[in-house]
Structures are given as C-alpha cells and as structure tokens.
N, C-alpha and C positions, 0 to 999 in steps of 0.2 A: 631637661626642661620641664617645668609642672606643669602638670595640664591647664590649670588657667591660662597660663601662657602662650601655651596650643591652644585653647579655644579661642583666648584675641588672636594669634594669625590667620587660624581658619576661618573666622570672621572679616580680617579685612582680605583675605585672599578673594571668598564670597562678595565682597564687596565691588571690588577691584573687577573682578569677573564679571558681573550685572552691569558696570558701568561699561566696561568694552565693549559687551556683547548688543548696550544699547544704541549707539554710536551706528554702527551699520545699519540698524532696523529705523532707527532716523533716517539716515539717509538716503534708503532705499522705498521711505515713505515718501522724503522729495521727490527722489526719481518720477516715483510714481505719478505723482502728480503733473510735475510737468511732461511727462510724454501721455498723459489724460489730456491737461487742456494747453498745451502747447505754447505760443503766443499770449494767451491771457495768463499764465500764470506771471512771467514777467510784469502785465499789464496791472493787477494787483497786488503785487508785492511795489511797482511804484506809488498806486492809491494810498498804500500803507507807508507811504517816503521809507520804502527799503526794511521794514520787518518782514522778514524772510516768514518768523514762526507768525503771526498774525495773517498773512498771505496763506497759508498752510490753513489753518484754523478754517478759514473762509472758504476756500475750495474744497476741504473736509468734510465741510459743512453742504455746501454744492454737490459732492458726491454721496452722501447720503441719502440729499432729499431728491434726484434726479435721477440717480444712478441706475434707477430699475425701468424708468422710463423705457414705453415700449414708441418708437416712431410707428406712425400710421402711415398707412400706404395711401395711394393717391392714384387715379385711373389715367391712362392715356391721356383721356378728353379733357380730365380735368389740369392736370401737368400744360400743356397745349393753351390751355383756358389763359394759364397764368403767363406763359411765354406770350401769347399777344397781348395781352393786358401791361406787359412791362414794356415790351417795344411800344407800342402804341405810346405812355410816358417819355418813354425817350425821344421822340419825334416831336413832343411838345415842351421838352425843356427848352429849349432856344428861349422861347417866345415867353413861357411861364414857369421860369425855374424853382420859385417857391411855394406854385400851387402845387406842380410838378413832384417836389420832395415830399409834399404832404400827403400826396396820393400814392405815391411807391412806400412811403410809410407803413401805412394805412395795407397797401397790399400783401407788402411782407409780413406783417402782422396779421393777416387773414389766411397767410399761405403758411407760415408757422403751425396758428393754432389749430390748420387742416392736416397739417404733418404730426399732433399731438400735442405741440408743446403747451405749456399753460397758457392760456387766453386771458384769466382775469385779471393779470399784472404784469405790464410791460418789462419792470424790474426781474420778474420770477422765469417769463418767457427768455428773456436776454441770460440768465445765469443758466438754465436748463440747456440752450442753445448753447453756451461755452463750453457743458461737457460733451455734447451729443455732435456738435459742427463746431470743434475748436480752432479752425485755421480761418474760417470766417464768421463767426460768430459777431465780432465785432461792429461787425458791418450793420446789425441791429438797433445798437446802443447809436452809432454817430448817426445814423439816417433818421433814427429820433429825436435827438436832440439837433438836426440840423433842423427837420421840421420845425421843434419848436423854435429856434430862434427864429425860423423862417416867418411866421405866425406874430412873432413877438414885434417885423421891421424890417429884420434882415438884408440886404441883400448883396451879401459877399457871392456874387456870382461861383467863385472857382471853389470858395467853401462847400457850396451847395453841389459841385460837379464830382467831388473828393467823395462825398456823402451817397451818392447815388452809384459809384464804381464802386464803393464800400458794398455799398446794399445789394448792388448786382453781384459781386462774390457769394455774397450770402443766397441771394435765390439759384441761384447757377446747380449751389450745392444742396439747397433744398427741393430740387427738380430732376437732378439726377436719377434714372432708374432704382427703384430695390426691391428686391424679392418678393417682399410684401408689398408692391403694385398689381403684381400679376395677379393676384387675391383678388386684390377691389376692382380692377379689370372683371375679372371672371364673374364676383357677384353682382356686378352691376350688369353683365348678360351679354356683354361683351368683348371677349378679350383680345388681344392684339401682340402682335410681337415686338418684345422691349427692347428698343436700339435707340438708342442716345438721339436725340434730337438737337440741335443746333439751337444755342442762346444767342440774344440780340445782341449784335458788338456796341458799342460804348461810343458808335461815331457820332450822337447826335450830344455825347454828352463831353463827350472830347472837342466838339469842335467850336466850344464857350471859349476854347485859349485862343481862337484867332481873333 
C-alpha cells in the first residue's frame, strides 16, 4: 500500500474517531443540563416547539451568566418577615384574588432580589432562579404573568389560585434554612437556632374550588 494511501486512511480513521468521541461529550452536555435545571429544561426546549440544540444554547447560555451566582443569606426575622406577609395574602385571596396575586408578585420579587437574584429584570431574575431553584422556579414566571393579566381584567378565579400555589412553591424554597443564614443572623447581632419553620398551607387559596 503507498503511503498516500495510508495517509487517506489514517485520515478518515482520525476522522471517524473525532466524530465518535463527540457523540458522548454531547450528550453528556444534555445530561448536564437537565439534572441543572430540571423541569425547565423540558419547559424550553417546548418554547423552542422541540429544538432540543436551541433549548441547549439557551440554558448554556443561562449557565454561564448565573452559574457563579452566590445566594444571600437572609436572617431569622427576616425569613419569619416573609412567612407572615404570604399568609396574611392568603387570608385575603377569597375576597381579592387579583389584588392579592399582585401583591405575592410583588413579594416574591422582593424576597428573590433579597436572596440575590437579579432585581433589575424580571426576565433575568426568573432565568437565574431556574438554575439556582430549578423545581420551582417556575412559580416566578406564572405568578407574574398571572398578575399581569390580573391588572390587564382578568378574573379566571382558579387561574389565579394555580398561580399563587405556583408562587408558594417558589417562596417555600426561598425560605428554607442555609448555611449562610446563620452569617446574617450573626451579623445582624443576633443569632438563633436554624430549624425549619412551618409555611402557610394553601387552604385559603384552595378553598376558591368550593
């Protein structure tokens, strides 16, 4: 065999080999991705009606700009702060379910950007929260756009009840104890012992279905 000959196989062997070896590093990029954000990766690749590699790109893209995101800690008092502020809403959904939504919006959005996330764009908050609280993340996006259409007329009562057990997922897991509480605890000159405190059950927003 002439060597030319040998160097086109040793060439498409090289070839051949680069394509195999890339095949797994794909697809242990998808992996990656969806055991990052969970839930939402399905939820964007159907935004993109089923481009799997576009859905990829986007949360790529999500993990670069977010990915170093440090969550802030949050004190006893203030965790406590937000647990009656959300029950207290729930007590007043009956009567005013879309001022109601408007106002757990509003909170979660104030309890996020106390937890870190971005404050100056709801869009930027809601994508940073899908890598950082990917099982309820969601809960951000539908509580705001229930708002708005709340704001806009609205009033699909049970839409608005779907929206606010969304949003309570979401604070539940933004309230949670973490390590760096006992920090902000401590600097703020008072610290306490971290043991899970009880969130508000959902009965005032459950009980729209009777």
């Amino acid at each position: 065999m002439s060597v030319s000959m040998l160097a086109i196989l040793g060439a498409a062997v090289a070839i051949v080999t680069a394509l195999l070896l890339a095949r797994p590093l794909n697809q242990t990029t998808t992996d990656d991705l969806r055991r990052r954000f969970g839930p939402e990766f399905d939820r964007v690749v159907a935004r993109h009606q089923g481009d799997a590699e576009a859905a990829e790109r986007e949360l790529s893209e999500r993990l670069r700009r977010f990915g170093s995101l440090r969550v802030k800690g949050l004190t006893t008092a203030a965790r406590e702060r937000y647990h009656s502020e959300w029950a207290l809403l729930q007590a007043r959904f009956i009567d005013a379910p879309g001022q109601t939504v408007a106002q757990a919006n509003a909170l979660l959005n104030r309890l996020a950007a106390e937890r870190g996330f971005p404050a100056e764009s709801r869009e930027r908050q809601a994508d940073a929260l899908s890598l950082h609280c990917p099982r309820h993340a969601h809960g951000s996006r539908v509580l705001h756009e229930a708002a708005q259409r709340a704001a806009a007329g609205e009033t699909d009562t049970e839409a608005m009840r779907r929206a606010m057990l969304a949003g309570y997922e979401l604070l539940h897991e933004l309230l949670l104890p973490r390590p760096q509480d006992r920090r902000a605890d401590a600097l703020a000159g008072h610290p306490r012992p971290h043991r899970p405190f009880g969130v508000p059950s959902q009965r005032s927003a459950h009980s729209t279905r009777h």
